[in-house]
N, CA, C and O atoms as a DFTB+ gen file, in Angstrom:
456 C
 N C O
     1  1     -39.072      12.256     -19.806
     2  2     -37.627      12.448     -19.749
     3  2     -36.938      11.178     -20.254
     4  3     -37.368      10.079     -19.905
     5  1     -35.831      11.302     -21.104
     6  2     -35.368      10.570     -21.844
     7  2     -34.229       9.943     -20.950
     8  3     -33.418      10.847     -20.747
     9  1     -33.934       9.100     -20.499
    10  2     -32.840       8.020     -20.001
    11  2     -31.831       7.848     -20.709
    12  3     -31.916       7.502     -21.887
    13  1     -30.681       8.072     -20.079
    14  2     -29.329       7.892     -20.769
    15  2     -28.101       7.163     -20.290
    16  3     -27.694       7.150     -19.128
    17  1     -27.621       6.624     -21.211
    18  2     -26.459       5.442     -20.837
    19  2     -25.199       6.983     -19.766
    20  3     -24.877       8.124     -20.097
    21  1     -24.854       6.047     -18.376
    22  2     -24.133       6.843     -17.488
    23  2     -22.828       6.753     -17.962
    24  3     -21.906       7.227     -17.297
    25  1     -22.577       6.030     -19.366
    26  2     -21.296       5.924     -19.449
    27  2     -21.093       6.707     -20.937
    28  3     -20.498       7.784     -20.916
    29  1     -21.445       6.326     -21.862
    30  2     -21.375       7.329     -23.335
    31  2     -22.973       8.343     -23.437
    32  3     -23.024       9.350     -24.143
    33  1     -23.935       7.947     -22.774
    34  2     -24.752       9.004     -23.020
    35  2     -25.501       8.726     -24.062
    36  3     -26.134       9.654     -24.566
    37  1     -25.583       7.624     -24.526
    38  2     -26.545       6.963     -25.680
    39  2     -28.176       6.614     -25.051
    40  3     -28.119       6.297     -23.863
    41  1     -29.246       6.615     -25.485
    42  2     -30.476       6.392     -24.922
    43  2     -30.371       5.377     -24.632
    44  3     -29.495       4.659     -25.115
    45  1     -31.477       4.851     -23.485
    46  2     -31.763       3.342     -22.919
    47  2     -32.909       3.250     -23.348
    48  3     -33.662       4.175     -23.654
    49  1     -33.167       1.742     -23.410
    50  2     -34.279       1.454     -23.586
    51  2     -34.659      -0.249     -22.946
    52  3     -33.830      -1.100     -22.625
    53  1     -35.575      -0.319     -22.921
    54  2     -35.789      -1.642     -22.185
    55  2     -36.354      -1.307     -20.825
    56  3     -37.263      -0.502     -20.621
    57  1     -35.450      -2.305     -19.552
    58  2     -35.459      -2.242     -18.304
    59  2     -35.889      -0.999     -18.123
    60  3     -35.698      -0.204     -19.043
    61  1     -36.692      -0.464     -16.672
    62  2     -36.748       0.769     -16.259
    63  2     -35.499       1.139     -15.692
    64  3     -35.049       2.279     -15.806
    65  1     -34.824       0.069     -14.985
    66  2     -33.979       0.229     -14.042
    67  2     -32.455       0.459     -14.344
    68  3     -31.604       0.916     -13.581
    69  1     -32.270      -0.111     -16.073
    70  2     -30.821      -0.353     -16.974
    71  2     -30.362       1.216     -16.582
    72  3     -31.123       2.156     -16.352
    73  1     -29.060       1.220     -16.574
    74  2     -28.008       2.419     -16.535
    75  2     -27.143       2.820     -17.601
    76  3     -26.655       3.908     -17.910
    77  1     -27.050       1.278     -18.250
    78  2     -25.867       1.433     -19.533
    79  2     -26.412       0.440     -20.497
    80  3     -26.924      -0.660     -20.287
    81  1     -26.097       1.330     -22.026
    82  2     -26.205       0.807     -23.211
    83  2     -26.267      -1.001     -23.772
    84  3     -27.090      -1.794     -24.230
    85  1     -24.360      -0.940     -23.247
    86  2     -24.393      -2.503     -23.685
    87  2     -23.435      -2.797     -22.178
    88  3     -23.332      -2.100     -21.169
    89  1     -22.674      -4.436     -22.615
    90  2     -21.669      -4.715     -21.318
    91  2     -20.599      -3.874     -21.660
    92  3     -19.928      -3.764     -20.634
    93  1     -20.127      -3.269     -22.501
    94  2     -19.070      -2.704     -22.573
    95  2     -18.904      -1.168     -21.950
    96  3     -17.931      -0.617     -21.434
    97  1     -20.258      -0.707     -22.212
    98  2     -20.405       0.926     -21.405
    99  2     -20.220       0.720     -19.868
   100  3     -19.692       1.586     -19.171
   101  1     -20.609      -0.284     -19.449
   102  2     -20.947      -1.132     -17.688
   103  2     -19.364      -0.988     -17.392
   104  3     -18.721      -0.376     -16.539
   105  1     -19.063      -1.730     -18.355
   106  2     -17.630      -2.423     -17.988
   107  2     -16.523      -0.825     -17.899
   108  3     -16.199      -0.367     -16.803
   109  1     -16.223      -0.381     -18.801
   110  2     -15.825       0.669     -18.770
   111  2     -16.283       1.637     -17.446
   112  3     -15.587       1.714     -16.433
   113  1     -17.425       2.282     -17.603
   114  2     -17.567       2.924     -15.767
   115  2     -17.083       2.664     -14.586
   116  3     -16.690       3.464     -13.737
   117  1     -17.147       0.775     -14.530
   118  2     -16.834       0.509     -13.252
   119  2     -15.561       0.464     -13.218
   120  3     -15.130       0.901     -12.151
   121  1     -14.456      -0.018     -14.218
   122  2     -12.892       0.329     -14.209
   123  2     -12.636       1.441     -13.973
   124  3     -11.719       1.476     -13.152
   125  1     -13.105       2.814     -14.385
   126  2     -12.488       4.253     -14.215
   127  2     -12.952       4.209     -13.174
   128  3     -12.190       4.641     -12.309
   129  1     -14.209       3.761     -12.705
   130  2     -14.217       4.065     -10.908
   131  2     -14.004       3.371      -9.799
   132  3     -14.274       3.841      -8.694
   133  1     -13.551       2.303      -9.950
   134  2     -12.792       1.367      -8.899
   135  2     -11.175       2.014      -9.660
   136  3     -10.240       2.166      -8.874
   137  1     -11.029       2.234     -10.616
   138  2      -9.394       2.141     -10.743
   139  2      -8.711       3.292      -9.997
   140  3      -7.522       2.985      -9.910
   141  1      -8.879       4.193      -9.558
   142  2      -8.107       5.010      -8.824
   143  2      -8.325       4.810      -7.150
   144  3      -7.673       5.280      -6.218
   145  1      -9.387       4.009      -7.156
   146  2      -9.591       3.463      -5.861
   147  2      -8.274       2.446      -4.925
   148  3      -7.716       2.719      -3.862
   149  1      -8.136       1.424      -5.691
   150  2      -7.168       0.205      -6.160
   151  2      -5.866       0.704      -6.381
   152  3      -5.002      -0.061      -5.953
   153  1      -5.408       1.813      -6.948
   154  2      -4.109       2.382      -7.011
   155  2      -3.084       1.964      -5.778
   156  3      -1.938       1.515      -5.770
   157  1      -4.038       2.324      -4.732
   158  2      -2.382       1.901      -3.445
   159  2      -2.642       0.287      -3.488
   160  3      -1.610      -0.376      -3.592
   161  1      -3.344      -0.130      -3.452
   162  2      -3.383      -1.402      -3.136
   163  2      -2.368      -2.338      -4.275
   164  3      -1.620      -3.223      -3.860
   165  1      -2.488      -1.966      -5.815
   166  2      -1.759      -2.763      -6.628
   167  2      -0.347      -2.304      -6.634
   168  3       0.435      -3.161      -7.045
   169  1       0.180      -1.170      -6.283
   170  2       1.285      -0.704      -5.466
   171  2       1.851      -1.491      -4.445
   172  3       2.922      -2.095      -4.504
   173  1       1.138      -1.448      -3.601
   174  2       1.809      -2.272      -2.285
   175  2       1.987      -4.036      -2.974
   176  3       3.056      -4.645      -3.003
   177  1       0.971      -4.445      -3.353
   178  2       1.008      -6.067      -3.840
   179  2       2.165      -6.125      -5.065
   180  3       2.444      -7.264      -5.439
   181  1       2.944      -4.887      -5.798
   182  2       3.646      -4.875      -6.577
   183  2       5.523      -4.910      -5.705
   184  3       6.551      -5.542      -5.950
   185  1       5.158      -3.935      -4.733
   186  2       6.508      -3.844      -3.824
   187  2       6.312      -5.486      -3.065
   188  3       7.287      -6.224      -2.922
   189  1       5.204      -5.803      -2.720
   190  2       5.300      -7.532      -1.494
   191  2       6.170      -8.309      -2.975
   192  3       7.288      -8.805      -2.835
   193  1       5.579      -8.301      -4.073
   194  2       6.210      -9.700      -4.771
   195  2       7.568      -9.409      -5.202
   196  3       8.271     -10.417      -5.267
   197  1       8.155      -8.279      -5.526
   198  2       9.367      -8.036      -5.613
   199  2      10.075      -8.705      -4.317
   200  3      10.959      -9.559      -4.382
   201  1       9.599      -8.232      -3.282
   202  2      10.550      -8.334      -1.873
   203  2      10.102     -10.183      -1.921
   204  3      11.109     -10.888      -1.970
   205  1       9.237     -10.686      -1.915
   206  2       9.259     -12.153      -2.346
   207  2      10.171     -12.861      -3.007
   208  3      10.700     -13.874      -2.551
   209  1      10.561     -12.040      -4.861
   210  2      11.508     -12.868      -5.224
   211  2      12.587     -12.327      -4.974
   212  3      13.453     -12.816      -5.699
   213  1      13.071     -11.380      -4.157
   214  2      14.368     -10.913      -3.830
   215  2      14.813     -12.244      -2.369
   216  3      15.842     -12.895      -2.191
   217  1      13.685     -12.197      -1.684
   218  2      13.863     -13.163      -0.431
   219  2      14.074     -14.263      -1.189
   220  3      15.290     -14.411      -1.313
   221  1      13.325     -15.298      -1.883
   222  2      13.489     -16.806      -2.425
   223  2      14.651     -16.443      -3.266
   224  3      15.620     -17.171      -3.052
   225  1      14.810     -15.649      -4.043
   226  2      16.815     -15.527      -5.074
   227  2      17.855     -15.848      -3.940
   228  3      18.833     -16.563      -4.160
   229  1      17.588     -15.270      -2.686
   230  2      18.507     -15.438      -1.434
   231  2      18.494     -16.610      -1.045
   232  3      19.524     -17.238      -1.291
   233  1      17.580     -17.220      -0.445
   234  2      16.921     -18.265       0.078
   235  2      17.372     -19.474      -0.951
   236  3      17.850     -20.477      -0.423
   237  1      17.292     -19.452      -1.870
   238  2      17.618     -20.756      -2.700
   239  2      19.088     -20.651      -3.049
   240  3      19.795     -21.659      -3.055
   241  1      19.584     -19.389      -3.355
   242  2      21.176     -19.512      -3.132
   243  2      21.969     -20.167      -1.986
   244  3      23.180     -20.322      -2.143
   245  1      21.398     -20.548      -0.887
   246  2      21.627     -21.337      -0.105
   247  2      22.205     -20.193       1.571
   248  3      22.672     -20.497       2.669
   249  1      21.749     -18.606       0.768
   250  2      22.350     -17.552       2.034
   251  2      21.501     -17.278       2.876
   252  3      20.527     -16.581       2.591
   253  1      21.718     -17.799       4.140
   254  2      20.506     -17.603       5.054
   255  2      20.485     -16.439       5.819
   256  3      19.521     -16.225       6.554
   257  1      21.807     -15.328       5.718
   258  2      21.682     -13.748       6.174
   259  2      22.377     -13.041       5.154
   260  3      23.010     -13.609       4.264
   261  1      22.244     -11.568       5.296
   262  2      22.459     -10.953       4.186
   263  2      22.548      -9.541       4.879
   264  3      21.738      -9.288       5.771
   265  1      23.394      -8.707       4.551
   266  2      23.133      -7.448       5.064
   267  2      22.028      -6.795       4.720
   268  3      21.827      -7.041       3.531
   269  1      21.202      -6.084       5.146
   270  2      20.021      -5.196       5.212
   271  2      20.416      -4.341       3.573
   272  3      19.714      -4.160       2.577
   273  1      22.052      -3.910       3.933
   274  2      22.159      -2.660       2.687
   275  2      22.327      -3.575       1.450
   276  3      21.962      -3.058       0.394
   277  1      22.872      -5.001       1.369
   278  2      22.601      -5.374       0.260
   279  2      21.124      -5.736      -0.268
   280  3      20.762      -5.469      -1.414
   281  1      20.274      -6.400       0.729
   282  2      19.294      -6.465       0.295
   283  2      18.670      -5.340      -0.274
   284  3      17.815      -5.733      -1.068
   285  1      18.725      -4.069      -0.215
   286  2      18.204      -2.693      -0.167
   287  2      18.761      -2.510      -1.658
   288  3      17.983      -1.885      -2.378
   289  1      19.813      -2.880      -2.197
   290  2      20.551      -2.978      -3.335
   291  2      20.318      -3.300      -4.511
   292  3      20.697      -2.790      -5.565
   293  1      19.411      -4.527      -4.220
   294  2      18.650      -5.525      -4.676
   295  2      17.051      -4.982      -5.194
   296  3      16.477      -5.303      -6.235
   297  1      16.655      -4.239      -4.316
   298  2      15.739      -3.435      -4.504
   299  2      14.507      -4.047      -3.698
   300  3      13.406      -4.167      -4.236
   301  1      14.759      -4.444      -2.324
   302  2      14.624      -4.985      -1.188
   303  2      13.371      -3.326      -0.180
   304  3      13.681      -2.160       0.066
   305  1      12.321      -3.948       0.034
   306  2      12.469      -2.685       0.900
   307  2      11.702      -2.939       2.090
   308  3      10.473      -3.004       2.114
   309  1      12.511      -3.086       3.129
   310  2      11.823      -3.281       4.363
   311  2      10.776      -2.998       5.444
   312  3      10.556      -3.529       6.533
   313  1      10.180      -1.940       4.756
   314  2       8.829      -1.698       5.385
   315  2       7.646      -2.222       5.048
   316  3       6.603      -2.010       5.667
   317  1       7.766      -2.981       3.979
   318  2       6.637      -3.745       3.416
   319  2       6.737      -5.558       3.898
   320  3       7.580      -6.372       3.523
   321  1       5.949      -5.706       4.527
   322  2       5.655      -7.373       4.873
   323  2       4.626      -7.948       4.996
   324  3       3.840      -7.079       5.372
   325  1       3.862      -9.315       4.885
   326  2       2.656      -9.825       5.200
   327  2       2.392     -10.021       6.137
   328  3       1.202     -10.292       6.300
   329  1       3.245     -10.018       7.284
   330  2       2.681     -10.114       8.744
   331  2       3.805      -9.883       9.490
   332  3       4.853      -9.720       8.864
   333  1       3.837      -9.807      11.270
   334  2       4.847      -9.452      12.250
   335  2       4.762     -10.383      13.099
   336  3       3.570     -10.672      12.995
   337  1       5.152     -11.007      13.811
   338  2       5.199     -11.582      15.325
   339  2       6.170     -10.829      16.271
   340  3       7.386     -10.777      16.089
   341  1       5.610     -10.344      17.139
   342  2       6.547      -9.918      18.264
   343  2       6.165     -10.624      19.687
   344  3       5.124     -10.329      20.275
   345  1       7.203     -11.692      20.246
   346  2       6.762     -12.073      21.522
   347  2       8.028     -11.273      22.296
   348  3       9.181     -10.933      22.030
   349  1       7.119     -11.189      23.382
   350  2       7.939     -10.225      24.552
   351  2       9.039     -10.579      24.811
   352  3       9.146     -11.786      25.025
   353  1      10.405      -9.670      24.914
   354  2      11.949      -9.664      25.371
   355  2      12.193     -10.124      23.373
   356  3      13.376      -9.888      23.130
   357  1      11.846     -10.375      22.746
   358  2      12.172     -10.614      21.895
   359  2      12.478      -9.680      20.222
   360  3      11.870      -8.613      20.139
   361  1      12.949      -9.891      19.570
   362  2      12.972      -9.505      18.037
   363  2      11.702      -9.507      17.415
   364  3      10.972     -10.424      17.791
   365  1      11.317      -8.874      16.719
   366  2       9.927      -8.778      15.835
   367  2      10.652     -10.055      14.495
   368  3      11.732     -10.107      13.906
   369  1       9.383     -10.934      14.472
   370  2      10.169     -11.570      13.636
   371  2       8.512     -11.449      12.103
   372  3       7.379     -11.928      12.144
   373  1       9.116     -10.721      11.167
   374  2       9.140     -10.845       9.798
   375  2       8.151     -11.551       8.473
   376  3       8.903     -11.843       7.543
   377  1       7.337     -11.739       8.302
   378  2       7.025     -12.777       7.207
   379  2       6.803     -11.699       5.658
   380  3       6.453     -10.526       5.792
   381  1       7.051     -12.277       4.333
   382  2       6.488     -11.890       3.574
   383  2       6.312     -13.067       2.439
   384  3       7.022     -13.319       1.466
   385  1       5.172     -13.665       2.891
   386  2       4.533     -14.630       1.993
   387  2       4.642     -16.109       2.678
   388  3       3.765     -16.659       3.344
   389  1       5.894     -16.598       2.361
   390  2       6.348     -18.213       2.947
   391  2       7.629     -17.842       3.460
   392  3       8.027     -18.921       3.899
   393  1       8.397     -17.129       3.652
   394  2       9.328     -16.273       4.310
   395  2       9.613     -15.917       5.294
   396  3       9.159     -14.773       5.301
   397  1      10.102     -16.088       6.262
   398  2      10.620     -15.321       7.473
   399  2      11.958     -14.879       7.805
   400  3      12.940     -15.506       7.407
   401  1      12.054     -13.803       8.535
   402  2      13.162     -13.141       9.244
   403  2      12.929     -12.085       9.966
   404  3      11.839     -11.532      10.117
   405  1      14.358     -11.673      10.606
   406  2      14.410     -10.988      11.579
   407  2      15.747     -10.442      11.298
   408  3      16.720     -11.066      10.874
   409  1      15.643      -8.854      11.672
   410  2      16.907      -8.116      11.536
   411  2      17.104      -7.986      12.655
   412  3      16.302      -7.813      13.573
   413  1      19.089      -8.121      12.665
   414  2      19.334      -7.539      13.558
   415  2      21.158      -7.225      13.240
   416  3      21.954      -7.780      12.482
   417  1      21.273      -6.305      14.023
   418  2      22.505      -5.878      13.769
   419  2      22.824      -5.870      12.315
   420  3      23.701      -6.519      11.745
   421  1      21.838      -4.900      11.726
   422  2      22.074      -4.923      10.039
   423  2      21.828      -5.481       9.087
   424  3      21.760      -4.987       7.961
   425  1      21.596      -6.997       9.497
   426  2      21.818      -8.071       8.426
   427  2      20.407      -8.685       8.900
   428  3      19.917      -8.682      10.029
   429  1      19.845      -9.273       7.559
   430  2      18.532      -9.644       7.779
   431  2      19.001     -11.377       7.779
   432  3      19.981     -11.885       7.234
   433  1      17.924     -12.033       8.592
   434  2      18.594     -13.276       8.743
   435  2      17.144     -14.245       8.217
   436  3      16.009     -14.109       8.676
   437  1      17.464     -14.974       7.415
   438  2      16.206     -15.181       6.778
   439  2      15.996     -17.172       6.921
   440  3      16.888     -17.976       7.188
   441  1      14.653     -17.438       6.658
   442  2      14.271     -18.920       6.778
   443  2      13.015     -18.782       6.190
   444  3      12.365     -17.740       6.279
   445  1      12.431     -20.316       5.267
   446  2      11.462     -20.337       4.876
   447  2      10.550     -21.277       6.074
   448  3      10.911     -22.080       6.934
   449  1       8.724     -20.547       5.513
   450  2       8.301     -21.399       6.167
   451  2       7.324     -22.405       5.889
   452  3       6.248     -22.076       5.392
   453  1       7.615     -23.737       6.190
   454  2       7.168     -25.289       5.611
   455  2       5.633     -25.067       5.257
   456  3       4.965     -25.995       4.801
């Protein structure tokens, strides 16, 4: 039985163990099959860096709160963050990247962190 490249279907030869032709048949397989894998993930890391430079455009303008709906305006979207802190009786406070805040009463109130 004749052995065939898993990616164009060209014969192998060599190794018993080879799967693909050259690096380029390799290379190709493993992109079409990690790439739909990876889909949410380069999604979400695409919405964190937006909301990054929407926070530092704020942040270096020298505005340390902002209403929620302008940020949202901006193209801001608040369900996406790199981490939460919530200590008890308190506000959930916020990070996305070097960033922090905490909403409240509408307006997101923002600080970087050192």
């Amino acid at each position: 039985m004749e052995r065939r490249c898993a990616e164009c279907g060209a014969p192998l030869t060599g190794r018993p163990d080879k799967r693909f032709c050259c690096d380029d048949c390799r290379t190709a397989f493993h992109n079409r099959r990690y790439h739909d894998a990876g889909k949410g993930a380069v999604e979400v890391n695409r919405i964190l860096r937006l909301n990054r430079r929407i926070l530092a455009a704020v942040h270096s303008s020298g505005i340390r709160s902002i209403p929620l709906s302008d940020s949202r305006m901006r193209g801001y979207d608040p369900r996406y963050f790199t981490a939460m802190e919530k200590a008890p009786l308190r506000r959930p406070v916020y990070h996305c990247y070097e960033y922090s805040f905490i909403i409240r009463s509408g307006r997101l109130y923002l600080r970087q962190i050192s």
